[in-house]
N, C-alpha and C positions, 0 to 999 in steps of 0.2 A: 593501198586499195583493199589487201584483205580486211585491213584493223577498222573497217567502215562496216565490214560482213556479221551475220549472229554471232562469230566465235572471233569476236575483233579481243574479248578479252584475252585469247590463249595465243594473240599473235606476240605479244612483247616478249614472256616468256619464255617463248620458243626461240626467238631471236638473243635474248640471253643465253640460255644454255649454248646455242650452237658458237654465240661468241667467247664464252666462257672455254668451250672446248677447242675454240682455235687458236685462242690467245697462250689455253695453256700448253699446249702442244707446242707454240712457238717460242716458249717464254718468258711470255708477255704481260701481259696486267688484265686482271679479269674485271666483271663487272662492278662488285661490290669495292673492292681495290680503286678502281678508279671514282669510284663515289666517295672512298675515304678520303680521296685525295684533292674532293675539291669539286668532280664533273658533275654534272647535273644530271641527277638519273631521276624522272617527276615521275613518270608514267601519267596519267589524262589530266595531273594535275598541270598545268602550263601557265605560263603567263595571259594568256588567249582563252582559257577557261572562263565557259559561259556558265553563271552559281545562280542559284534560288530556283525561281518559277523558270526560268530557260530552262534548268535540265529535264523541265515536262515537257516541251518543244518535240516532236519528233522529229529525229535524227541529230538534236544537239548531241548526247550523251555522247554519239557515237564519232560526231565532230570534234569533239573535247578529246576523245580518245585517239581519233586520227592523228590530229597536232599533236600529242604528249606520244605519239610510236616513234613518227617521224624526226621530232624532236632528238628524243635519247637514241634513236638509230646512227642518227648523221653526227650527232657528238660522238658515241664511241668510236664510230670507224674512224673520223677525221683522228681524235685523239691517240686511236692503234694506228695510224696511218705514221702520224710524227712519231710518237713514240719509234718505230719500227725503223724510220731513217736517223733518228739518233741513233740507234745499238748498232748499225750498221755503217754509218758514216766514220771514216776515216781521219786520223789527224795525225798528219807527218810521218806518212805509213804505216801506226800505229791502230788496234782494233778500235771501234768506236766504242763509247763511255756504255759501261755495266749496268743493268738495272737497279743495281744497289746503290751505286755511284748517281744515278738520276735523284735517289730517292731522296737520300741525302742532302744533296746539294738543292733542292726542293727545284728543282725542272721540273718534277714530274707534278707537282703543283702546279706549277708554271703552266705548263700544256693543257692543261686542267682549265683553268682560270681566263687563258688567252681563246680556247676553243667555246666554253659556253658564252665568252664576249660576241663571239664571230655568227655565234649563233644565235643570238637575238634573248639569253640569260644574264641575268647580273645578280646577286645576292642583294645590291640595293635599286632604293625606287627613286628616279628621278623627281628632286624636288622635295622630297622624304615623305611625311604622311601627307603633304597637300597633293605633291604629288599624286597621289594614291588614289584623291579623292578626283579628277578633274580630268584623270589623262585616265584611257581606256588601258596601256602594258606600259605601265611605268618602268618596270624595268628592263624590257625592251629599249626604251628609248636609252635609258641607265646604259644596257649595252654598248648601244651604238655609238655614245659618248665615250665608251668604254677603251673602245675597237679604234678610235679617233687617236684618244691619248697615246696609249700602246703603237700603234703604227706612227704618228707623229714622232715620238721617242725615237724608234727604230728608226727610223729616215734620217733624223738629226743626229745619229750615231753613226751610222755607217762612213765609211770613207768617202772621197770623191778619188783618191787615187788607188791605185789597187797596193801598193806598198802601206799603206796604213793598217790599222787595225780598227774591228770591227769592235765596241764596245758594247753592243745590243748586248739586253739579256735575251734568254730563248721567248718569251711570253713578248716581245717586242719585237724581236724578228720573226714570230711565226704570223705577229698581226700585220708586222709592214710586208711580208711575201703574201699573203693571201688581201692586202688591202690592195697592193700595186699590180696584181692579178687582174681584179673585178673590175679597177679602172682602166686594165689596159683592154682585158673582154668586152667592157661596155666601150670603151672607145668604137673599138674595131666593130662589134658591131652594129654601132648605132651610126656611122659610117658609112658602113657596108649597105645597110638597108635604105637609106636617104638615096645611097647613089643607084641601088635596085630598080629605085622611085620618080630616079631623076632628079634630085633636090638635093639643093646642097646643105650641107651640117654646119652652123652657125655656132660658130669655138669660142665669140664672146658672152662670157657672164653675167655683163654691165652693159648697159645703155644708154645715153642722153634722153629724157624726158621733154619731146618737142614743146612741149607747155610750159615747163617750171623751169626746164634748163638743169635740171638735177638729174644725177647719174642713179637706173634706181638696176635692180633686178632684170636682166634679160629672161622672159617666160619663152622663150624659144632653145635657149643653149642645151646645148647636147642633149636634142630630142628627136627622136622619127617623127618628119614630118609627112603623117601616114593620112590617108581620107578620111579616116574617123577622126581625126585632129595629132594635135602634139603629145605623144610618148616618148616618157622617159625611162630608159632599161635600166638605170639605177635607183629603183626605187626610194626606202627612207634616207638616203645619201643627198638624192636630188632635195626633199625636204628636207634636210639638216644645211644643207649649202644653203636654202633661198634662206632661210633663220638669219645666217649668220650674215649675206649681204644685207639684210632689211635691215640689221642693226645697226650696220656700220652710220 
């Protein structure tokens, strides 16, 4: 809210330094550090960034600037957040893995790389220069695809029994616990709110088409079915699924 204000440009700044000063106080990894490493530190530049005759628009500039605080806010913290449960995280009674030992072993890339997925960054543009040309955040969408793979991997690695072992890398397991998260939140609460409403949540994906006989897309599944119509609390996830059934 403030970086919307006259002095939105001293808000990033200020939230650097104060992160810089906590991180180093803890240990941790400062700003410019984690942008070596990989994080996406833009400032108003963003994927969402409105260029030419829009920034004469009053109040784009300061729109442009809102989404780029916001942005590099919730990557660093997410990214100090993992970081912080590795150094801490235990293995066979042992202290958990050094910063030096992250660096190393490039996890701390990793966290890097898995976190601007999660956050709607990709270094590449879906589709590549047509991309570019045709979609509004190509690499947005690049993400999302991104966040897909990575958590994919992660699930297909993990055990089904607890005696196995886990072969995820950390950039794989930190996309399948934050992917298995969002779907277990939007489960619950799009759930929750159907039964608020009286209505029940419709769990299939697929259809029969009374006309053609063809299985196509359910426009109903996993949506609040609220007065104003059908809402879905997974946003680009809901659109990345119907994609992928219309293909089939």
């Amino acid at each position: 809210l403030e970086a919307w204000g006259t002095d939105g440009d001293k808000i990033l700044g200020a939230f650097f330094r104060d992160f810089d000063i906590m991180a180093r106080s803890n240990g941790r990894v400062s700003v410019s550090d984690w942008a070596s490493s990989g994080l996406r530190v833009g400032g108003d530049i963003t994927e969402f960034q409105l260029r030419g005759g829009f920034e004469k628009v009053p109040g784009i500039r300061q729109a442009n600037r809102a989404f780029g605080v916001a942005g590099d806010t919730m990557r660093l913290r997410w990214a100090d957040d993992e970081l912080a449960s590795q150094l801490s995280k235990t293995r066979g009674g042992m202290p958990g893995r050094s910063l030096d030992e992250l660096r190393a072993s490039g996890d701390l890339a990793r966290i890097a790389e898995s976190v601007n997925a999660m956050t709607g960054y990709s270094p590449n543009r879906a589709f590549g220069s047509y991309g570019e040309l045709v979609l509004f955040a190509a690499r947005f969408l690049q993400s999302r695809l991104n966040t897909v793979a990575l958590a994919s991997r992660g699930i297909a690695k993990k055990p089904l029994v607890l005696v196995g072992r886990d072969t995820a890398t950390l950039d794989e397991k930190i996309a399948r616990k934050a992917f298995i998260r969002m779907l277990s939140y939007g489960t619950v609460l799009t759930v929750g709110l159907n039964k608020a409403l009286g209505k029940e949540t419709d769990f299939n994906p697929l259809r029969k088409n009374r006309y053609t006989g063809k299985w196509e897309r359910n426009p109903q599944f996993m949506k609040v079915d609220s007065p104003i119509g059908d809402i879905s609390l997974f946003g680009t996830w809901d659109s990345l699924l119907s994609v992928a059934l219309n293909t089939l």
